[in-house]
C-alpha positions in Angstrom: 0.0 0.0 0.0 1.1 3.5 -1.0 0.4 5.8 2.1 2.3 8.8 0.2 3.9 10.0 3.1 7.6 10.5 1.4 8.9 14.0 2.6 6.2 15.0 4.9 7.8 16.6 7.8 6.9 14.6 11.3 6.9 16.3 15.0 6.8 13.3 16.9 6.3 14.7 20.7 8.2 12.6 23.6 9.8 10.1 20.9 12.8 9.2 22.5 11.2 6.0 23.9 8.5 3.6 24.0 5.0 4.1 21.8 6.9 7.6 20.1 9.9 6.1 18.9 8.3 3.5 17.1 6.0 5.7 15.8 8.9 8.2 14.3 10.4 4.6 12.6 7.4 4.7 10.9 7.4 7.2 9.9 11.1 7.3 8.7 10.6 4.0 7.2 7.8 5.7 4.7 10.3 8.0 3.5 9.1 11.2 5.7 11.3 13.4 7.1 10.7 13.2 11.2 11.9 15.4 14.5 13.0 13.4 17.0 12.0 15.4 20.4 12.3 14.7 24.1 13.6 16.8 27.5 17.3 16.7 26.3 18.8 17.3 23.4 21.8 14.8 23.8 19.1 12.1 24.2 17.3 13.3 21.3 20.2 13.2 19.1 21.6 9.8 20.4 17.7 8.2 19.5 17.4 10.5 15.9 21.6 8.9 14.9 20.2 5.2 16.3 16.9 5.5 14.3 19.2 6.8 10.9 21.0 3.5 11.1 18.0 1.6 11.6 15.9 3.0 8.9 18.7 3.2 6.4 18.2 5.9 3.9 14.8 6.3 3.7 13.9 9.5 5.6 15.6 12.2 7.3 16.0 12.8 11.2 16.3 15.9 12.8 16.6 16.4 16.9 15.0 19.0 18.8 14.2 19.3 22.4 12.2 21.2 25.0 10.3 21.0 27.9 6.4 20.8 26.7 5.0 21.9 30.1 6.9 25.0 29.8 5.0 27.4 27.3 8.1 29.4 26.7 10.5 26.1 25.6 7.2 25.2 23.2 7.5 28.5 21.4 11.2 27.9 20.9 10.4 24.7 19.8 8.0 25.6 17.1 10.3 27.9 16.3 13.2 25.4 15.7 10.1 23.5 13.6 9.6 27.0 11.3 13.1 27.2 10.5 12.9 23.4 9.0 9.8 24.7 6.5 7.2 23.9 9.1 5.2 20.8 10.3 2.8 18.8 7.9 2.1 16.2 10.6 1.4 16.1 14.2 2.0 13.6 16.8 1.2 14.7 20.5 2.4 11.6 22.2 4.1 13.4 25.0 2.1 12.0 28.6 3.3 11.0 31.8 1.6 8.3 34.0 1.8 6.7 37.5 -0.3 4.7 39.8 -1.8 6.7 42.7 -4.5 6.6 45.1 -7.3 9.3 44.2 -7.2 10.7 47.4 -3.3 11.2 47.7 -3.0 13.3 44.3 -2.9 16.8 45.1 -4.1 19.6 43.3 -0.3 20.4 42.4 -0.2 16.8 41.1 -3.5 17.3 38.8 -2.3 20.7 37.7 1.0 19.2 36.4 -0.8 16.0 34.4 -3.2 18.8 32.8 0.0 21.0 31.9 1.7 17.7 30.2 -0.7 15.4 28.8 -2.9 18.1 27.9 -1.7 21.4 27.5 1.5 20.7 25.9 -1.0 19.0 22.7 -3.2 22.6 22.6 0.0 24.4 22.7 1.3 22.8 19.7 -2.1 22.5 18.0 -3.0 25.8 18.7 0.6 26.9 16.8 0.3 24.7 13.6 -3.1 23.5 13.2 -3.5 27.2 11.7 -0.8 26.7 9.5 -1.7 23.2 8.3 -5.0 25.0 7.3 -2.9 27.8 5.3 -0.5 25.2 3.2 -3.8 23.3 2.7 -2.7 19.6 4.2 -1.9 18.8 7.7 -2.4 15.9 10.2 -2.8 15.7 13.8 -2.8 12.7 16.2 -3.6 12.9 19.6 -2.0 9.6 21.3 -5.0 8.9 23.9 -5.4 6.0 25.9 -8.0 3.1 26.3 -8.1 4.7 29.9 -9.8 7.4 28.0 -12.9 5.4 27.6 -12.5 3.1 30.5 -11.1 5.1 33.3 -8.9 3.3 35.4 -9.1 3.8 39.3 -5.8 3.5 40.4 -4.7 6.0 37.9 -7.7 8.5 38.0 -5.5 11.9 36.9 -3.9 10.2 33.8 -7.9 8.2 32.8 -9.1 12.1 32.4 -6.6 13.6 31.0 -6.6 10.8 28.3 -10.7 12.0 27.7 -9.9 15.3 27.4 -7.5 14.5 24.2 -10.4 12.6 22.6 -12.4 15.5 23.2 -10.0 18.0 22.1 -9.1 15.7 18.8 -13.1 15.8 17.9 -13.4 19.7 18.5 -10.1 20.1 16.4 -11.2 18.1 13.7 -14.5 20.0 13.3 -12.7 23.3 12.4 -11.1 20.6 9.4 -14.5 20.8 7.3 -13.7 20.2 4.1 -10.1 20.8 4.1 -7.4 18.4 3.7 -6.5 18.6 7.2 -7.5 16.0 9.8 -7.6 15.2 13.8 -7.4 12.2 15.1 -6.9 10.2 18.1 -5.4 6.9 19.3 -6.7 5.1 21.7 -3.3 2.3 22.9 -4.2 -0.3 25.3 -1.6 -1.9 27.6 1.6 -1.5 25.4 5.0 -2.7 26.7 7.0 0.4 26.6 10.2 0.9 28.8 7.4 2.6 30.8 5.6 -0.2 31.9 8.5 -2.3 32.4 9.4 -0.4 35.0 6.3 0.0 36.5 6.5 -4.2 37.1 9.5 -4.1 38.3 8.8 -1.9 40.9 5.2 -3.5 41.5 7.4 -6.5 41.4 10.1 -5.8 44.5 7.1 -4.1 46.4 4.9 -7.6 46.3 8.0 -9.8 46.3 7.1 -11.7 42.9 8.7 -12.3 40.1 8.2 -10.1 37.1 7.3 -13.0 35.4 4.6 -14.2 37.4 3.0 -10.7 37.4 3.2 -10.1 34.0 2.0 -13.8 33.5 -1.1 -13.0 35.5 -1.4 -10.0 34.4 -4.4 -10.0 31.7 -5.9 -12.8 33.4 -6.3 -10.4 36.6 -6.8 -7.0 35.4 -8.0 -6.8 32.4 -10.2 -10.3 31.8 -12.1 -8.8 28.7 -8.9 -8.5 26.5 -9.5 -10.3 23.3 -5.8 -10.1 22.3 -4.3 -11.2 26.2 -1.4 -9.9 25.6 0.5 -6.6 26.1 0.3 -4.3 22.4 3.5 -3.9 20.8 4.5 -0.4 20.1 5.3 -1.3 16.7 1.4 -1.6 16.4 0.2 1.6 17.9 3.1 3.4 15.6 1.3 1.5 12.3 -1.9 2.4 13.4 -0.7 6.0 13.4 1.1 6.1 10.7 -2.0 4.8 8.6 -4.8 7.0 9.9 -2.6 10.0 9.0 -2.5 8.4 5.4 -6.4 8.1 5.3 -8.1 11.7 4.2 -11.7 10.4 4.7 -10.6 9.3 8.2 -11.3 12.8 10.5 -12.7 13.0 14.0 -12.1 9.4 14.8 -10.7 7.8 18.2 -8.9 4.7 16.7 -8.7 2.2 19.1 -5.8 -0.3 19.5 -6.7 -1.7 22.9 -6.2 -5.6 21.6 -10.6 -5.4 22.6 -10.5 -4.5 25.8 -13.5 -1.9 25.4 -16.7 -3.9 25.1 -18.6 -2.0 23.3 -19.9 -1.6 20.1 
């Protein structure tokens, strides 16, 4: 399949790891030309020189970094982005997670996930979706979360905060009417990322149980109406994406890669 994605220029927010990285592959791998970004630079560059080797010479890799929460490094982000010729497609993937007790999170603590898994999407949306709408193409994906359809209770900040970018991707994506410009979301299930690995190992030294055995257990336990019973890969969430930015008639959608979790029609 032709998706006809050679030398469209890629932000890929928080892609130094995990679900962004393989989604900035992808995208390399179709021949576009992608901006690795993350909190560092150094890191940045050492993931944008790894994925040039990987990909061979099929699309081009720049590094830029910045702090998301921080309107101020955004700016100078975008700005960075202007000086390249400007951003055809948009990946907000940047989110942070943890498991917490809803009664321990302080309003600090909600203010913060707002500012990063929310605001840090509007900011850059809010800078190119305009411009997208100029040049007459543009793509936007929100990376969501099942969680944003079946909130999770031990993680009740990150479960709204994953709504609100389904929300915010339909009310984009209504502005889009009749242009060749679309948001979208994507809505990951469980996905091994370097994330969640570490989340079972510490779940694993605070229970004193193998890794293993928790992982084992883990679908079985907590989430019995998985079809797929097994954790995603990121490689599928990043060809997910990839696709539904290839896809002109698909616009407003919440693309769900949850392995069926959701039982619903």
């Amino acid at each position: 399949m032709q998706l006809n994605l050679e030398n469209k220029r890629v932000l890929v927010s928080g892609s130094t790891a995990g679900i962004g990285r393989a989604v900035a592959k992808a995208y390399l791998n179709e021949g576009a030309e992608v901006i690795i970004h993350g909190r560092t630079l150094e890191r940045c560059q050492e993931v944008a020189d790894q994925l040039v080797q990987e990909c061979a010479a099929n699309g081009r890799v720049h590094a830029i970094a910045g702090d998301l929460s921080d309107a101020a490094q955004t700016d100078a982000l975008l700005a960075k982005a202007d000086e390249l010729g400007g951003i055809d497609i948009l990946i907000n993937n940047t989110g942070i997670f943890e498991v917490k007790a809803f009664e321990e999170i302080s309003d600090d603590e909600w203010m913060h996930y707002f500012n990063v898994n929310i605001m840090s999407a509007v900011r850059l949306s809010r800078s190119l979706l305009p411009k997208m709408q100029q040049r007459g193409f543009g793509r936007i994906v929100n990376i969501s979360s099942e969680c944003g359809i079946k909130p999770l209770g031990q993680m009740v900040h990150y479960s709204v905060t994953k709504t609100a970018l389904i929300s915010l991707s339909r009310a984009l994506a209504e502005l889009t009417k009749g242009q060749d410009v679309t948001v979208n979301s994507v809505l990951p299930g469980p996905t091994w990322t370097e994330g969640v690995e570490n989340y079972f190992d510490t779940l694993s030294e605070s229970e004193g149980k193998p890794v293993q055995e928790l992982t084992d257990n883990y679908f079985t336990e907590h989430e019995p109406t998985s079809l797929l019973q097994r954790f995603v890969q990121v490689e599928e969430v990043a060809n997910a994406t990839v696709y539904l930015t290839s896809n002109r008639a698909m616009n407003g959608q919440s693309l769900r890669v949850e392995g069926g979790i959701i039982r619903a029609l």
